[in-house]
C-alpha positions in Angstrom: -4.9 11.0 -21.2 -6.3 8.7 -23.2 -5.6 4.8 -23.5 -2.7 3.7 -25.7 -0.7 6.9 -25.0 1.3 4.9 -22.5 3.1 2.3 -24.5 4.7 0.3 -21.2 5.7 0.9 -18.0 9.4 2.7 -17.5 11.8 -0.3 -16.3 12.3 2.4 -13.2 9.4 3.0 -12.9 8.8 -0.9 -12.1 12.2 -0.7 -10.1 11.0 2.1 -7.9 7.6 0.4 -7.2 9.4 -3.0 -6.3 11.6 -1.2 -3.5 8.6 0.6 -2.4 7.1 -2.7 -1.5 9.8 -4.0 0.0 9.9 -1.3 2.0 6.3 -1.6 3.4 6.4 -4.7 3.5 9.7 -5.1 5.9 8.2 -2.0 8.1 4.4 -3.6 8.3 5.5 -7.4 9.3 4.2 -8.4 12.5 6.1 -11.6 14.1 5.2 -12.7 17.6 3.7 -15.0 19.5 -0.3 -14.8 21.1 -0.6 -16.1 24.7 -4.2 -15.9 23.8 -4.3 -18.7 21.6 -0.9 -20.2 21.9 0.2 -19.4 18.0 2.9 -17.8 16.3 1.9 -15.0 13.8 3.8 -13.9 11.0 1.5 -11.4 8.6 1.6 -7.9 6.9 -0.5 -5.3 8.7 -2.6 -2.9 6.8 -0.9 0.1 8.9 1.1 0.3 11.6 -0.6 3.5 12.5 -4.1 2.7 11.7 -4.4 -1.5 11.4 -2.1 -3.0 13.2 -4.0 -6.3 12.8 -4.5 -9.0 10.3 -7.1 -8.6 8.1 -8.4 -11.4 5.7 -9.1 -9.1 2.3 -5.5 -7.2 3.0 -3.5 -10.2 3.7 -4.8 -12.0 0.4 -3.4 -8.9 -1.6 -0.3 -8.9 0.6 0.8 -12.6 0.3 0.4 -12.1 -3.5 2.3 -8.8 -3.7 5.0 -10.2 -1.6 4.9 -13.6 -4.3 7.1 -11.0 -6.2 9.5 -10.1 -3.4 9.7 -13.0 -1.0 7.6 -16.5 -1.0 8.2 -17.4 2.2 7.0 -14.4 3.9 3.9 -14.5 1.2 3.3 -18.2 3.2 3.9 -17.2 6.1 0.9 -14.8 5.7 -1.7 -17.3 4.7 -0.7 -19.7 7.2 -0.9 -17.1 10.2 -4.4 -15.7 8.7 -5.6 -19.1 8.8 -4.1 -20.5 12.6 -7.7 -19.4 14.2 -9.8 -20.9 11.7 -13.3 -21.9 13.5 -14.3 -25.6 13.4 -17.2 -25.0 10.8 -14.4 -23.4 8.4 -15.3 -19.9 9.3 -12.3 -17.7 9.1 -12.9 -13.7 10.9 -12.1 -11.2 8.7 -9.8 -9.4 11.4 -7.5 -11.4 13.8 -6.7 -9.4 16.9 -3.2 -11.1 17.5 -1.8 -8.3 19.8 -4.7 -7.0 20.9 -3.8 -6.4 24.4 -1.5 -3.2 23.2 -4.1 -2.0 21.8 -7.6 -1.1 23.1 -7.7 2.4 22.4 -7.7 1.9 19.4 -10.1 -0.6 19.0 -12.5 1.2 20.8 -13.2 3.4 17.6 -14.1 0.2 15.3 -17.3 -0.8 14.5 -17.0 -4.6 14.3 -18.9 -7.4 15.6 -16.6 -10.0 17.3 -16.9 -13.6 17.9 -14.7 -13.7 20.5 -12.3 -11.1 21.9 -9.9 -11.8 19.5 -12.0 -12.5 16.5 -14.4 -10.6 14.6 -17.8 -12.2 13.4 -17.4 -11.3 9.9 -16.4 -12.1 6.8 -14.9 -10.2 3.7 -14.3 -11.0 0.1 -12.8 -14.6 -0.3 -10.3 -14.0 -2.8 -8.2 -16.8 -0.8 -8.1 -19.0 -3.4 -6.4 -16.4 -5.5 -3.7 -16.1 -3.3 -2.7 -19.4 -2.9 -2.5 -19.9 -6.4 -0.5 -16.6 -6.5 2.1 -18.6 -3.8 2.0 -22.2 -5.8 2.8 -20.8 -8.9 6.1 -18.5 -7.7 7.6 -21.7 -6.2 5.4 -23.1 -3.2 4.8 -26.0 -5.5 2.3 -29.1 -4.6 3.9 -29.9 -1.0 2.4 -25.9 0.0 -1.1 -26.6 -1.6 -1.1 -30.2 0.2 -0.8 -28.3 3.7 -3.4 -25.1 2.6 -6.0 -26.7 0.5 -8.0 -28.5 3.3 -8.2 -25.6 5.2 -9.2 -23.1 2.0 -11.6 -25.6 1.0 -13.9 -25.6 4.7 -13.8 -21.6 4.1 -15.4 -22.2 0.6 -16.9 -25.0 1.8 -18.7 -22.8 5.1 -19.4 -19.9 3.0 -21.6 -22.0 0.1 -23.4 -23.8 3.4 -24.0 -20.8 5.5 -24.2 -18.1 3.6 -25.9 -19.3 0.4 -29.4 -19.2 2.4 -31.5 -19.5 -1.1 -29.6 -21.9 -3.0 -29.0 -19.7 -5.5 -25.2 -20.4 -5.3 -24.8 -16.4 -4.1 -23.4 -15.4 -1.2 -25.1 -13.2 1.2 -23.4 -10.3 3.2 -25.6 -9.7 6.2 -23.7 -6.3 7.1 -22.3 -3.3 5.3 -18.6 -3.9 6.0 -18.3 -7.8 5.1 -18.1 -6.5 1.5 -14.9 -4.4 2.8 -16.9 -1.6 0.9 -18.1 0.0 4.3 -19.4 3.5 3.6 -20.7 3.1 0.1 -23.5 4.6 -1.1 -25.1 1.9 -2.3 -25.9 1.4 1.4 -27.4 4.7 2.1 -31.5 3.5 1.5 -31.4 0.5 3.4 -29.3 1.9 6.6 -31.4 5.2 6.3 -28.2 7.2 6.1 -29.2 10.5 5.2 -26.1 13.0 5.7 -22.7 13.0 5.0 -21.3 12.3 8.9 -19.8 9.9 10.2 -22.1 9.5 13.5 -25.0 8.7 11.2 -23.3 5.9 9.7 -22.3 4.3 12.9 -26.0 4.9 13.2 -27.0 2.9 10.3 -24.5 0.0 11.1 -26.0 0.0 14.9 -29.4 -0.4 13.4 -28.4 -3.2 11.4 -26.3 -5.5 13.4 -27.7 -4.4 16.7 -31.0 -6.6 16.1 -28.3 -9.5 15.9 -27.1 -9.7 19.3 -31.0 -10.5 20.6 -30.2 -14.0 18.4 -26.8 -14.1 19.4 -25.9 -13.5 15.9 -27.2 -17.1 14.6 -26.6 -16.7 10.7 -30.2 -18.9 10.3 -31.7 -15.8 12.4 -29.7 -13.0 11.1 -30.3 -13.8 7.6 -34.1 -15.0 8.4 -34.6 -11.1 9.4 -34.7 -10.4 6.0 -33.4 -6.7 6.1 -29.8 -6.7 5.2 -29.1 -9.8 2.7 -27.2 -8.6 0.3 -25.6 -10.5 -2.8 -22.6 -8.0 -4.0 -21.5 -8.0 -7.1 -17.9 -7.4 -6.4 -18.0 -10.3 -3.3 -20.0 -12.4 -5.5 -17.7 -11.6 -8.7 -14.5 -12.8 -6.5 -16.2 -15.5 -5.2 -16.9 -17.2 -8.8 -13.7 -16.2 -9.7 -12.1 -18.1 -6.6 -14.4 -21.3 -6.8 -12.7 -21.5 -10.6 -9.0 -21.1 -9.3 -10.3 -24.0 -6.4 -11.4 -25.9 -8.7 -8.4 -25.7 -10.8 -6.0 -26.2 -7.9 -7.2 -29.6 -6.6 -7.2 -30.4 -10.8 -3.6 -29.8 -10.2 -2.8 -32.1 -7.5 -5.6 -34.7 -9.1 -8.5 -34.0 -6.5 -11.0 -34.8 -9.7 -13.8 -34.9 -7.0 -13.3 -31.8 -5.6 -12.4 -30.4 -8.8 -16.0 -31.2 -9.8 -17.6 -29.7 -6.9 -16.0 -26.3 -6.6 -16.5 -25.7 -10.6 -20.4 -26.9 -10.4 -20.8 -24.2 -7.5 -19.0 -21.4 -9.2 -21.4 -22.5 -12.2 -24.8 -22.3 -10.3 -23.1 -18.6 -8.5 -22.0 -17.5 -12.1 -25.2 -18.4 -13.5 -27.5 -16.6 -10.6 -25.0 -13.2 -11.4 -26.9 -13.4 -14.5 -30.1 -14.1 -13.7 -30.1 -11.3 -10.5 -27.9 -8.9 -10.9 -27.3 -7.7 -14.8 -29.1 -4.7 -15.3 -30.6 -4.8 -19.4 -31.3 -1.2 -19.2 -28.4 0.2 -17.6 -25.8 -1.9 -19.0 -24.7 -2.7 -15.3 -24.8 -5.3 -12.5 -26.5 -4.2 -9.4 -26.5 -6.2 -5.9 -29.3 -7.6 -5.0 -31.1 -7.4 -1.3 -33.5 -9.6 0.9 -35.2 -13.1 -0.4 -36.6 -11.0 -2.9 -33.5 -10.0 -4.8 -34.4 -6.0 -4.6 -32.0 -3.9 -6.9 -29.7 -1.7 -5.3 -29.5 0.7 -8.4 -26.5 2.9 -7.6 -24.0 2.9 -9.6 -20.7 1.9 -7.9 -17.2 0.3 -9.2 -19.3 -2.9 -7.8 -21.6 -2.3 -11.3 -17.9 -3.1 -12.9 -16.7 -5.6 -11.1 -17.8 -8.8 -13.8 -15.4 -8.1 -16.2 -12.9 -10.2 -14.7 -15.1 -12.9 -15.5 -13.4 -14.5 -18.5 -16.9 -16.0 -19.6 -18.7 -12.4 -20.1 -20.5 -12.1 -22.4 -18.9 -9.6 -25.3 -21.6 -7.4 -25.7 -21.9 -7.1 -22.0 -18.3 -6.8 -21.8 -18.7 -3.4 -24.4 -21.5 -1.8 -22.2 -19.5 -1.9 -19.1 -16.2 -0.9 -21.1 -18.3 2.5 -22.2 -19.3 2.8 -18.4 -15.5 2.5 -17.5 -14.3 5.0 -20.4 -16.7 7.6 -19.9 -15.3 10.9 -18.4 -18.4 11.5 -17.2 -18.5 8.2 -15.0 -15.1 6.0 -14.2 -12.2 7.5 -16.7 -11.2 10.2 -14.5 -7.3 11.6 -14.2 -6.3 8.9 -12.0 -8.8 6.1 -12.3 -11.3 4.2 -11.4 -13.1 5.8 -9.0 -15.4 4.0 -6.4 -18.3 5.5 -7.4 -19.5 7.1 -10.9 -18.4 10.7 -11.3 -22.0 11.2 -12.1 -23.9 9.7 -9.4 -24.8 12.3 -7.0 -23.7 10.7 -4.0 -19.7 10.9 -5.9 -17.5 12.4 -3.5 -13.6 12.2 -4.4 -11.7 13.0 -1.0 -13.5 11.1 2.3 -16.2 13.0 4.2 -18.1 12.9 7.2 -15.1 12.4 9.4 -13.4 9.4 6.8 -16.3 7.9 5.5 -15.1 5.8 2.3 -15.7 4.4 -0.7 -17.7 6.7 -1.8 -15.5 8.5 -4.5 -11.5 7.8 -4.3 -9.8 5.8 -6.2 -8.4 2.3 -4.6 -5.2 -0.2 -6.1 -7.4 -3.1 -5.2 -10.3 -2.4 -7.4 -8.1 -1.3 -9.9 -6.3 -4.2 -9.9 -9.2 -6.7 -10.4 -10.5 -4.3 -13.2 -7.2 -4.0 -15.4 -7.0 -7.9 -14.9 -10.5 -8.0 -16.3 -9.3 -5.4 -19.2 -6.8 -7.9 -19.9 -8.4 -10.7 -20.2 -11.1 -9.4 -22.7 -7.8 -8.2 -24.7 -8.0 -4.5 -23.9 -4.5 -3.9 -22.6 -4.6 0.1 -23.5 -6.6 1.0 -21.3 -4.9 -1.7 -18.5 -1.8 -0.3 -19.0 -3.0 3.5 -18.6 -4.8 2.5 -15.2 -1.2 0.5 -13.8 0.6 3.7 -15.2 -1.4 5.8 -13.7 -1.4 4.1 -10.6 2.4 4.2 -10.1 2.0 8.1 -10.3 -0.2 8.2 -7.9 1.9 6.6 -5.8 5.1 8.9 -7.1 2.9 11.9 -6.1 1.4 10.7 -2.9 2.9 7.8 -1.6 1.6 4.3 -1.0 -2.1 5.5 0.6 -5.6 3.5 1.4 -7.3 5.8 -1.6 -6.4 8.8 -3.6 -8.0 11.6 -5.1 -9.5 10.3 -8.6 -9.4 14.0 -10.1 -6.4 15.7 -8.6 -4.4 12.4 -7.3 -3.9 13.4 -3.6 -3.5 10.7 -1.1 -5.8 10.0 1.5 -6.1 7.3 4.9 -3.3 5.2 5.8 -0.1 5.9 4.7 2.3 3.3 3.4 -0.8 1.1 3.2 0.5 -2.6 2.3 -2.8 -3.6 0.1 -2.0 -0.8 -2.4 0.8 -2.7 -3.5 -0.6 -5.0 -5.0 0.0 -3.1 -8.1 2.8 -5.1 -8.3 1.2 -7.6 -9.3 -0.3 -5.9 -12.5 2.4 -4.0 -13.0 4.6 -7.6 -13.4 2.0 -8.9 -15.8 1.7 -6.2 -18.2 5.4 -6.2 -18.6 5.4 -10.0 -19.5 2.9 -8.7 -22.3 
């Protein structure tokens, strides 16, 4: 199918998507209380089956799904995924709020914790996104007065922690901070040289095991110099986010910090640029070490920029072909996570669930049909949003799908794929 067949998406069509997330939504919610900490929580899990916990990345896309269904449970989820914020603004991209029911379970992750109930990592700050998402469907000035200060120490910790050169990037110092675990584009540097899922476990052992001798100091980690990674996609939310910051404390006349978030999103935006864009290839690649070594694989990361309203429009047209080439992302159900072409392109999981290394995921496809949009190619938007639906239709909500036959795959009724919704609601306002 190519783009423009679809004219809009079927009223219900739209209908059947909202009930599914209602749906997920009402069976994923998590209410309790955590003797551990003394808090109340009140969040979306990923899976009941899978991740029954609160993840940072997932409960961004939640509380902006659920902006289309029910505001105060879309608060309700940043203000839980917030309650164990750390003292330097650090906030772990899984909180283990029952973790006591659990430890089965947890004994098959691969995570480096802070604490029993925290994990020492981070994942892609699209925060800022989210509680712009909540202000505009109704939680108004009084909601951003209460959520700001603590949003702003998370920006605030990642641009003084983890922005060791200055260049205004962030730096990943481990595969899964990027939420992209198993993607190739990590293959050279963890030495991963099959297809199982033992030697990945290998590769993440080799990197963050080096760690615990420095008791994971981030000066120490990142001084190591072997995994420092900008990502494009992390990076390419991050700008994105300092600009909706910025804008938010515009909108409640915060002209200081206003100035500050927008000057960092300009030094990160500009050091994309400089980095990352790829002449030859017509891509952006992540960059590695103090050296800012290429990681040349060519991943939906390579894609990620056009959201970036300030792209260049020739740029913009080389990583458009990328996208509509059958060969590379413009499969029967796109985008997939990695280029049809690239040998390491695999469209089901292998290796005992390895990841991101082929299917196609409603996150990414959400940030790239906003990015479509923006740049004023709704066609092809609209084809990835109708396309997405049927995948849904055909498989259920899932974690990933099959890009060339559409078959689900992980987690069923998986909360973050419905952020669709989302897309879905602002193609139909045109």
């Amino acid at each position: 199918m190519e783009p423009g067949e679809v004219e809009n998406i079927a009223e219900a069509d739209f209908l059947w998507l909202k009930e599914e997330v209602n749906r997920i939504h009402h069976k994923n919610r998590q209410v309790g209380r955590a003797d551990w900490c003394g808090f109340d929580f009140d969040f979306t899990c990923p899976s009941t089956g899978t991740y029954p916990f609160q993840w940072f990345w997932d409960s961004c896309f939640h509380a902006i799904a659920l902006t289309h269904i029910d505001i105060a449970k879309a608060k309700a989820e940043l203000f839980s995924l917030l309650k164990n914020q750390q003292p330097d603004g650090f906030v772990s991209h899984v909180t283990f709020w029952q973790r006591d029911f659990y430890e089965e379970m947890i004994a098959t992750y691969d995570i480096a914790f802070r604490s029993r109930y925290l994990s020492d990592e981070l994942q892609p700050p699209l925060l800022a996104e989210a509680v712009q998402a909540v202000a505009e469907h109704g939680g108004g000035t009084e909601f951003l007065g209460e959520i700001l200060p603590s949003v702003s120490r998370l920006y605030d910790w990642l641009h003084t922690v983890r922005n060791p050169y200055g260049d205004g990037l962030i730096r990943v110092i481990q595969p899964d901070e990027t939420g992209l675990d198993h993607s190739p584009k990590w293959d050279e540097i963890m030495e991963i040289t099959d297809e199982d899922h033992a030697s990945w476990v290998r590769g993440w052992h080799s990197i963050c095991d080096p760690y615990d001798a420095v008791n994971r100091d981030p000066n120490a980690m990142i001084a190591m110099n072997h995994f420092v990674v900008a990502d494009v996609m992390l990076n390419t939310i991050y700008i994105e986010n300092l600009r909706v910051l910025a804008k938010l404390f515009l909108s409640i006349g915060d002209e200081s910090s206003h100035l500050k978030y927008l000057e960092r999103a300009v030094l990160a935006r500009n050091s994309l640029e400089r980095l990352c864009w790829d002449e030859e290839d017509g891509l952006y690649y992540d960059v590695n070490g103090k050296e800012n070594r290429k990681i040349r694989v060519n991943t939906v990361s390579s894609l990620m920029p056009i959201l970036l309203e300030d792209l260049d429009e020739e740029k913009f047209e080389r990583i458009l072909k990328h996208i509509l080439d059958p060969s590379e992302y413009w499969a029967e159900f796109p985008i997939p996570s990695v280029a049809m072409s690239h040998p390491t392109f695999r469209p089901n999981t292998v290796g005992g669930n390895l990841v991101w290394r082929g299917p196609t995921w409603m996150c990414s496809n959400w940030y790239l049909a906003r990015g479509l949009l923006r740049h004023g190619r709704r066609d092809p938007a609209l084809h990835i949003a109708s396309q997405s639906i049927e995948l849904m239709k055909r498989s259920g909500v899932r974690e990933y799908y099959n890009p060339l036959t559409g078959q689900g795959h992980g987690a069923e009724d998986f909360s973050w794929s419905t952020i669709l919704i989302d897309l879905v609601v602002s193609l139909k306002k045109g």
